[in-house]
C-alpha positions in Angstrom: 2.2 -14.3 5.3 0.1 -17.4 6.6 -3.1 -15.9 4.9 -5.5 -17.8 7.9 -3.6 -16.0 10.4 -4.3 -12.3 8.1 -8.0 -12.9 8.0 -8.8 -11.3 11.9 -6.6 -8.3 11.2 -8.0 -7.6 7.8 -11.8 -7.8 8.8 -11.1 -5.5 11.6 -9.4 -2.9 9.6 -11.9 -3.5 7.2 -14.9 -2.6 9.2 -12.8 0.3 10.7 -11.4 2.4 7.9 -14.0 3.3 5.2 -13.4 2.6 1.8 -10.7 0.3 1.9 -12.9 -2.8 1.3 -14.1 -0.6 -1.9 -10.7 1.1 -2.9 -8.8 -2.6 -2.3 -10.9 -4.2 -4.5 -10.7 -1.1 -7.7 -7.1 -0.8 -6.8 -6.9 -4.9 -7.7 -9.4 -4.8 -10.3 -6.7 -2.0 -12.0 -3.8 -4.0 -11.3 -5.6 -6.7 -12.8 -6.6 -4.8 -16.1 -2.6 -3.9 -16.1 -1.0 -7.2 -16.1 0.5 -6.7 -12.9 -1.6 -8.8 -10.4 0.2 -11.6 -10.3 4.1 -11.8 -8.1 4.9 -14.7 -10.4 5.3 -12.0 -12.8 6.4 -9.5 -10.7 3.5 -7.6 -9.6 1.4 -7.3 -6.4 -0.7 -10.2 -4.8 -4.2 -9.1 -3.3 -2.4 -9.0 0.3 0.1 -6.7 -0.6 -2.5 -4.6 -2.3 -4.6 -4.3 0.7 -1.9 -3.7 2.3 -0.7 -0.7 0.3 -4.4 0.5 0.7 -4.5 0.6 4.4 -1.3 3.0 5.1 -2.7 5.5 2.6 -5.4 5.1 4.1 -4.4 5.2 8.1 -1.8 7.9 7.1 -4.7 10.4 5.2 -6.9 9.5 8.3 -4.3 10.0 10.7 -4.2 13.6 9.0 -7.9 14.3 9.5 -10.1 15.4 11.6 -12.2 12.0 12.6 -15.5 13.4 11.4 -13.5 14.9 8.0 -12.1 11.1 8.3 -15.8 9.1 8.2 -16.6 10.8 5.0 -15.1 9.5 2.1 -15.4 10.3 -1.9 -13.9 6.7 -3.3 -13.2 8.5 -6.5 -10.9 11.0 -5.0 -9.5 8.7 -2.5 -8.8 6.2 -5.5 -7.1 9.8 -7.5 -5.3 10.4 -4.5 -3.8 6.6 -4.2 -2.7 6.4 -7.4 -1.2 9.6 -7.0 0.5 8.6 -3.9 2.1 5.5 -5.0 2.9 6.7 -8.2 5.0 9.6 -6.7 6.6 6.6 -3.9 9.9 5.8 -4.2 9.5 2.0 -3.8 13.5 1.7 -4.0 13.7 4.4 -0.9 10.9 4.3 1.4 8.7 1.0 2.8 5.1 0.2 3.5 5.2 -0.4 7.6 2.3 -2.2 9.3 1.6 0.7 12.3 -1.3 -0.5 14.3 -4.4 1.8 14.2 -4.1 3.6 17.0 -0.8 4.3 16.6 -1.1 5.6 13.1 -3.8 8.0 14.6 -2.2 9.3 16.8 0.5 10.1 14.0 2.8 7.4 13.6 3.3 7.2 9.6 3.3 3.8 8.2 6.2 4.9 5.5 9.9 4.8 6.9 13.4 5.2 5.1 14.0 1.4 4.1 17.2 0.1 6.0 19.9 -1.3 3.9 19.2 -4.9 5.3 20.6 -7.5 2.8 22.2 -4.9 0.7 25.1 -4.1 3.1 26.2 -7.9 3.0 26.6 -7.9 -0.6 22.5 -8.7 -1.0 20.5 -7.0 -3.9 17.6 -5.8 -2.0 14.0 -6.7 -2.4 12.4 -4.7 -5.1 9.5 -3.5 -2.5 9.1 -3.8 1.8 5.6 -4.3 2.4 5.4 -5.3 6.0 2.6 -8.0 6.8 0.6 -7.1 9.6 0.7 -10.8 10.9 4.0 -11.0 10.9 6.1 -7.7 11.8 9.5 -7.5 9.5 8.0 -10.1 6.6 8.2 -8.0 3.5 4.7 -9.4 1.2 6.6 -7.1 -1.3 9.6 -9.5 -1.6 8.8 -10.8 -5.2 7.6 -7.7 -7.0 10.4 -7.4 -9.4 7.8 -5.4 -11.3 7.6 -2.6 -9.2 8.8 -0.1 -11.3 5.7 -1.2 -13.6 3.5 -1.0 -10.8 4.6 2.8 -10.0 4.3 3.7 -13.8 0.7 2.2 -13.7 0.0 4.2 -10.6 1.6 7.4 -12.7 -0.5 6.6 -15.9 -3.4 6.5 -13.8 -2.9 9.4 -11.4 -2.2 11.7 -15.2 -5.4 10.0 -16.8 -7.1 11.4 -13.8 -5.5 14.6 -13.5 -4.2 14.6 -10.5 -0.5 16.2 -9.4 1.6 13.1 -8.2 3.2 13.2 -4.9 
């Protein structure tokens, strides 16, 4: 995802959706606590974190009234990602990079994943994450682990109390 190329996108998403600097960096620090930080073992690197962060977080706004949107609770936000994610069908659906505006004006960054590789014979990637940098690059190419990640999201989303989906 040639991370120098990231680092203007990300700032400017981060100054203009609040809480996703704050609710990237809980939603590692969990990931972290889980074992399932790292893609050499399967899990999700940072970018693909942030990444997961910012279409909850573009879709929920997108939902919103703007001045509904500016206020945020990062405890229910966080209740509501882990919900989320633990209720995504990683094997179904994909992680789309929608620009901003688009997104608020209702585009969803979460499509049907097409059957790509799988048609020729392919397994498919355990996860699509689309990098914003690069449109059709799937960040979530080497996160075998994925199933682990959604049962972390689960675990959390129950220890929480909050209804998946």
């Amino acid at each position: 995802h040639t991370g120098l190329a990231a680092v203007g996108p990300m700032r400017a998403e981060l100054a203009a959706l609040p809480g996703l600097r704050e609710l990237t960096i809980a939603l590692k620090a969990y990931l972290r606590a889980q074992g399932l930080d790292q893609t050499y073992s399967g899990g999700l690197c940072a970018f693909a974190a942030f990444l997961l962060v910012r279409a909850f977080l573009a879709h929920r706004h997108a939902a919103q009234a703007p001045e509904t949107a500016a206020r945020v609770d990062l405890g229910v936000l966080f209740t509501e990602l882990v919900a989320h994610y633990g209720a995504f069908d990683f094997s179904r659906l994909q992680v789309c990079w929608v620009p901003r505006a688009e997104a608020l004006a209702g585009v969803s960054p979460f499509a049907v994943r097409a059957p790509l590789a799988s048609a020729k014979g392919y397994p498919r990637p355990p996860a699509m994450i689309e990098s914003l940098t690069h449109p059709g690059i799937n960040v979530g190419s080497k996160a075998f682990a994925i199933g682990s990640v959604a049962a972390a999201f689960q675990r959390a989303a129950c220890a929480l109390d909050v209804e998946p989906g």
